[in-house]
C-alpha positions in Angstrom: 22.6 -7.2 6.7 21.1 -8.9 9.7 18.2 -11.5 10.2 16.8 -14.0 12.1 16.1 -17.8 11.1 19.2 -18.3 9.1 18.3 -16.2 7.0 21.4 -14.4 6.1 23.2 -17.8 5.9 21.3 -18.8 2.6 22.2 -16.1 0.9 25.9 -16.7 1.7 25.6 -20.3 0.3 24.7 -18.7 -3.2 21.4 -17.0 -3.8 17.8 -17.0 -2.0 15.3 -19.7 -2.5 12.3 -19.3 -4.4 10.1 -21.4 -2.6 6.7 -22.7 -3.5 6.5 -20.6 -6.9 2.2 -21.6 -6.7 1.4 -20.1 -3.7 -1.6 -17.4 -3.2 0.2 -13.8 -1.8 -2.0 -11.2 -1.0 -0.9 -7.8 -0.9 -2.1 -4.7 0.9 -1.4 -1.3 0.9 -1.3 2.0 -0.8 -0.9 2.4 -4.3 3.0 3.5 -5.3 4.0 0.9 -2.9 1.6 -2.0 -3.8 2.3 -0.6 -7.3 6.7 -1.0 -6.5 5.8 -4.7 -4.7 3.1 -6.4 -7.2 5.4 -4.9 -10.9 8.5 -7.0 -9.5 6.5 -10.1 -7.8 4.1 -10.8 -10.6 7.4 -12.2 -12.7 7.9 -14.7 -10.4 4.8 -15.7 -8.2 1.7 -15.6 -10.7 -1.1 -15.4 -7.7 -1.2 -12.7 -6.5 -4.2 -10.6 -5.1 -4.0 -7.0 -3.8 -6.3 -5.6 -1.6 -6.9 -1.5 -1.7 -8.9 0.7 0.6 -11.9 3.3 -1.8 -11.4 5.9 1.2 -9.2 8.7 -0.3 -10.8 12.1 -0.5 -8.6 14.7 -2.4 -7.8 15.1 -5.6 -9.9 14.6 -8.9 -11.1 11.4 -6.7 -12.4 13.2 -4.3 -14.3 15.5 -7.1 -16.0 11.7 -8.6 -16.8 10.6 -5.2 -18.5 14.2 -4.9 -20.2 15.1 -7.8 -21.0 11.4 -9.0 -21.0 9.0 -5.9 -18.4 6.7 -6.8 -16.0 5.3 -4.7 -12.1 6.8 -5.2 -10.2 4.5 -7.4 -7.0 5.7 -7.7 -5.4 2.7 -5.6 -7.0 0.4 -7.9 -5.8 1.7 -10.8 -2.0 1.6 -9.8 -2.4 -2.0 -9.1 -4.3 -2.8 -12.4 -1.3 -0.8 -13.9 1.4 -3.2 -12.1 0.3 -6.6 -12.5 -1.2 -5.8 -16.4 0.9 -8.2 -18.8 4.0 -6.3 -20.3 2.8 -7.5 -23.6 -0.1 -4.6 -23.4 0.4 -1.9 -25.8 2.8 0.9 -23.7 0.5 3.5 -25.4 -2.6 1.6 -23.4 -0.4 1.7 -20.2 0.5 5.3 -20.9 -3.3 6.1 -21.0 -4.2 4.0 -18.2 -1.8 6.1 -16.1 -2.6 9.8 -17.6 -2.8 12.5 -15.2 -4.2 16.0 -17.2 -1.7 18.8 -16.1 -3.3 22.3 -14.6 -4.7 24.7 -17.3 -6.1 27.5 -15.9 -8.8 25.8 -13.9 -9.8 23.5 -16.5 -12.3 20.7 -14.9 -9.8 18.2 -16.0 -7.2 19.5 -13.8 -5.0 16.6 -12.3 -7.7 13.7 -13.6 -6.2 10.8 -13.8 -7.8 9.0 -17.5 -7.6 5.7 -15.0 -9.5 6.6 -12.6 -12.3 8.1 -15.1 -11.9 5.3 -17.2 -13.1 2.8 -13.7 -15.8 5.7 -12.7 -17.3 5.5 -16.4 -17.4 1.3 -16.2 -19.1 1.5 -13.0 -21.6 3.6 -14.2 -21.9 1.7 -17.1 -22.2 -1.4 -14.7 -25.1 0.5 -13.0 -22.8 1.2 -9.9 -21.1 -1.8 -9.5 -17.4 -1.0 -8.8 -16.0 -5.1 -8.6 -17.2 -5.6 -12.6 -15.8 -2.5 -13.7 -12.7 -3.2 -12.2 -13.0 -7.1 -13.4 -13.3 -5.4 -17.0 -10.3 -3.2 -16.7 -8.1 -6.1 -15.6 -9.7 -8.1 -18.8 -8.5 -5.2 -21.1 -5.1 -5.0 -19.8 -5.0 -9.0 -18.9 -4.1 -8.4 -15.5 -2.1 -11.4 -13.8 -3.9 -11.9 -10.3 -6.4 -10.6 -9.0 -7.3 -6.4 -8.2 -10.3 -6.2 -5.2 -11.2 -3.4 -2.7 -11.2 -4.0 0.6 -14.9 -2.7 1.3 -17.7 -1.3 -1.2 -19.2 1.1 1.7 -18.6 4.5 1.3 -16.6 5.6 4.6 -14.6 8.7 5.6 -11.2 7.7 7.4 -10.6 9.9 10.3 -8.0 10.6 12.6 -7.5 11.8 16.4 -4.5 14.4 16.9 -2.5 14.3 20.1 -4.8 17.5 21.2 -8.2 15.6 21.3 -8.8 17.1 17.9 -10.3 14.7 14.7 -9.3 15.6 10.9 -11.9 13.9 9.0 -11.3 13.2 5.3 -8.2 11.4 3.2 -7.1 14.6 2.2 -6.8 16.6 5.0 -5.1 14.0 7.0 -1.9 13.8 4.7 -1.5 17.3 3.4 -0.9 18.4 7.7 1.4 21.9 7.4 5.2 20.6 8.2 4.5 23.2 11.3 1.9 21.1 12.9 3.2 18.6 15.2 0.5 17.0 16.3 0.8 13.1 16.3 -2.0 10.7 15.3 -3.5 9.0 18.3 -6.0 6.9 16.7 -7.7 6.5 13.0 -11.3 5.3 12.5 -14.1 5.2 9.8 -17.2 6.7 9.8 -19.5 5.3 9.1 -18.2 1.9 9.8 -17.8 0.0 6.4 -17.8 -4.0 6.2 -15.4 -6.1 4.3 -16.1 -7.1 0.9 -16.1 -10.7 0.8 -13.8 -10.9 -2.1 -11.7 -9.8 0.1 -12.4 -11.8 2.8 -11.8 -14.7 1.1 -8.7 -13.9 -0.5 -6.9 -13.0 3.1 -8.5 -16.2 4.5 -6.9 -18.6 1.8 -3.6 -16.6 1.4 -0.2 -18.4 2.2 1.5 -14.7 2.9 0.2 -11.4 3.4 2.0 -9.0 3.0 0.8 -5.2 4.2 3.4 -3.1 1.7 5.4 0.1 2.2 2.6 3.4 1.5 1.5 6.8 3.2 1.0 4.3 6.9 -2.7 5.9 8.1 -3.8 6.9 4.5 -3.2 3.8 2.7 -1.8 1.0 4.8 -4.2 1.0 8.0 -7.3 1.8 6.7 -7.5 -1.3 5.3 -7.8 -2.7 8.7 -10.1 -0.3 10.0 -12.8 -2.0 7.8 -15.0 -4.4 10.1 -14.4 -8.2 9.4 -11.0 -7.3 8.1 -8.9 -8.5 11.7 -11.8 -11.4 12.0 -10.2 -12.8 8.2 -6.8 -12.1 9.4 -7.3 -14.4 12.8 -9.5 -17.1 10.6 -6.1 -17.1 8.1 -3.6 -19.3 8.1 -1.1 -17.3 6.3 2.3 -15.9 7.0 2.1 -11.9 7.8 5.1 -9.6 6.1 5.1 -6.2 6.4 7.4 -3.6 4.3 8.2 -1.2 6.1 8.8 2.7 4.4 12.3 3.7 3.4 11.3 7.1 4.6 9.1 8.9 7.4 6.3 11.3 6.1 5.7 14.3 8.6 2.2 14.0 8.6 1.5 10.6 9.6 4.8 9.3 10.8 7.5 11.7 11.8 10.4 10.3 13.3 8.9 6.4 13.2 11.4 3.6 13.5 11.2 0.4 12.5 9.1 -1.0 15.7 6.7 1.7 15.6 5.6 0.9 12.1 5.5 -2.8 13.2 3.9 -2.0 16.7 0.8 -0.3 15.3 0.1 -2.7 12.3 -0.2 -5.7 14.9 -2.8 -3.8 17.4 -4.4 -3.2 14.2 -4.8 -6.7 13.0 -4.8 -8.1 16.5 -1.7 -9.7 17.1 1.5 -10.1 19.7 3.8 -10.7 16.8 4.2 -10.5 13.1 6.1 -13.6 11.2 9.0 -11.3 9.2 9.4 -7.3 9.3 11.3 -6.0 5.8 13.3 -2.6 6.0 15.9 -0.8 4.4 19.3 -0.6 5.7 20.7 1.2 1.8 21.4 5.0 1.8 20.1 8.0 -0.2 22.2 10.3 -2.3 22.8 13.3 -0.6 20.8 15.5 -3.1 17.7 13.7 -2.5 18.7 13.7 1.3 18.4 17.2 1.3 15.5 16.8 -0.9 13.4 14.8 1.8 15.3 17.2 4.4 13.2 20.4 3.2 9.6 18.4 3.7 10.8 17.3 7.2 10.9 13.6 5.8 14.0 11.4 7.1 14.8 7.5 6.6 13.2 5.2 9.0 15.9 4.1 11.7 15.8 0.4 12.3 16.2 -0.2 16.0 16.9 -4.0 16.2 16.4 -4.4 19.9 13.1 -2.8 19.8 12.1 -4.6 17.1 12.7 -8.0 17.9 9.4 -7.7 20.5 7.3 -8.0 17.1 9.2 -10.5 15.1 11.5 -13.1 14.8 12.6 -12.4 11.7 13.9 -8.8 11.2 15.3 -8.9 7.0 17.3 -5.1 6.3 19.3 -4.8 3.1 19.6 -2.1 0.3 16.2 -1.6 -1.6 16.8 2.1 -2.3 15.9 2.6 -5.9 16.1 6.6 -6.6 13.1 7.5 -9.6 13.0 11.2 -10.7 13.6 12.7 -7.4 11.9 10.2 -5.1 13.0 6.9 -3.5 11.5 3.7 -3.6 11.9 0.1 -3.2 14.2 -1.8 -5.8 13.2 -5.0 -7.9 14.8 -7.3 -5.0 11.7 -6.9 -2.6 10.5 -9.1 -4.6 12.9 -11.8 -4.5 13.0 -11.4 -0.5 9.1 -11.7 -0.4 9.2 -14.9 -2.1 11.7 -16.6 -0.3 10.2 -15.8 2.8 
């Protein structure tokens, strides 16, 4: 393992610090990564906040935000799921996290009961999405706090190397393997505001850290919302970012480790970020070969290039291998902390 700021030479002189066990860490992302990040923190740093885009546009969301006008929510419910209290019923947990399997084009087809569980408390809330997503985190006595990034309803869109522009969630990560077009640039339309929530959450965090996720799907939107760079300049905090164990074709074929760190701080508006996070363990070779046949390869950490962004470049092993996918391990969360 290498790192900057000594680093390396506490955990040689017998484990990592903790550090101040009280202070406020806001994470941001997608939902299996903020999902991986807040599970593992929320036993050892109890305030926590995440922060989730309502922009996705496929799936059973997509069909809500379509037929009924409320904003996608599957985000949300992963990180209602990971920082609920362990003590919750695992039936209740298994429900929360339901997705109905294809029967021959039932209307329930991939609905996640989550998901309709948020859409029928906002209705129920006459369309307020923050108290039905305060009530779900009441049921399952979340630990922290669970906010979207923006109540506006916007459609994230990308431009393609060619000049073109895929509009729509959807569309953008489920690009054939055979197009290699690169995104250029991703944007909302309309333009959506910040929720203030939000705001202030980002503004009075002591880290922020942007976590490992699908990069322009879940990850950059966040900071496409207007007021969202404007909190990030008026904070204070120390800015983290995880960066993926693996490249997805659509959206970042080929990345290293600087590209993913490059983009994020022209994003939020910055020359450098205070620690980059990335995985320096390797993949069994059937799950290689797995990844292999959807054009998806781990993310090469190029030190040299790096070190432009960041003094503080942490890579060790956080390859956990889950029924035929990879992601981070339980000691992210360790690593974020002592940070």
């Amino acid at each position: 393992m290498f790192c900057r700021n000594g680093y390396l030479k506490k955990i040689k002189k017998g484990g990592i610090s903790m550090g101040n066990i009280n202070e406020s860490i806001v994470l941001v992302g997608g939902g299996g990564g903020v999902y991986r990040v807040a599970r593992f923190l929320k036993h050892i740093r109890p305030n926590i906040t995440t922060i989730q885009t309502t922009f996705d546009h496929g799936g059973y969301s997509g069909t809500l935000r379509d037929e009924r006008g409320i904003l996608p929510s599957g985000d949300i419910r992963q990180a209602i799921l990971a920082l609920s209290d362990d003590e919750v019923e695992s039936e209740l947990r298994e429900l929360l996290s339901y997705r109905f399997t294809r029967k021959n084009g039932s209307s329930l087809d991939s609905a996640s009961v989550g998901n309709i569980l948020l859409a029928a408390l906002t209705e129920i809330k006459k369309g307020d999405l923050v108290m039905a997503i305060n009530t779900l985190c009441r049921w399952f006595k979340v630990r922290g706090k669970v906010l979207p990034v923006s109540l506006n309803n916007a459609e994230l869109c990308v431009s393609l190397s060619d000049g073109s522009i895929v509009r729509g969630e959807g569309l953008i990560d489920k690009r054939a393997f055979s197009d290699n077009r690169r995104i250029v640039k991703a944007f909302l339309e309309p333009v959506a505001h910040i929720y203030f929530g939000a705001h202030d959450a980002i503004v009075g965090a002591d880290k922020i850290v942007f976590c490992p996720g699908d990069f322009y799907t879940s990850v950059i939107p966040n900071t496409l919302v207007d007021g969202f760079k404007e909190a990030i300049k008026e904070s204070h905090a120390k800015i983290i970012l995880v960066v993926n164990i693996m490249n997805k074709k659509s959206e970042t074929g080929r990345f290293a480790v600087s590209n993913f760190t490059k983009i994020l701080l022209k994003h939020i508006g910055r020359d450098k970020i205070d620690a980059v996070v990335c995985n320096n363990g390797k993949l069994s070779r059937p799950l290689l070969a797995s990844y292999r046949n959807e054009h998806s390869f781990p993310v090469k950490i190029d030190e040299s290039a790096t070190r432009k962004y960041t003094g503080n470049i942490i890579a060790d092993n956080f390859v956990d291998e889950v029924g035929g996918i990879v992601r981070h391990k339980e000691n992210i969360a360790s690593i974020i902390a002592s940070l």
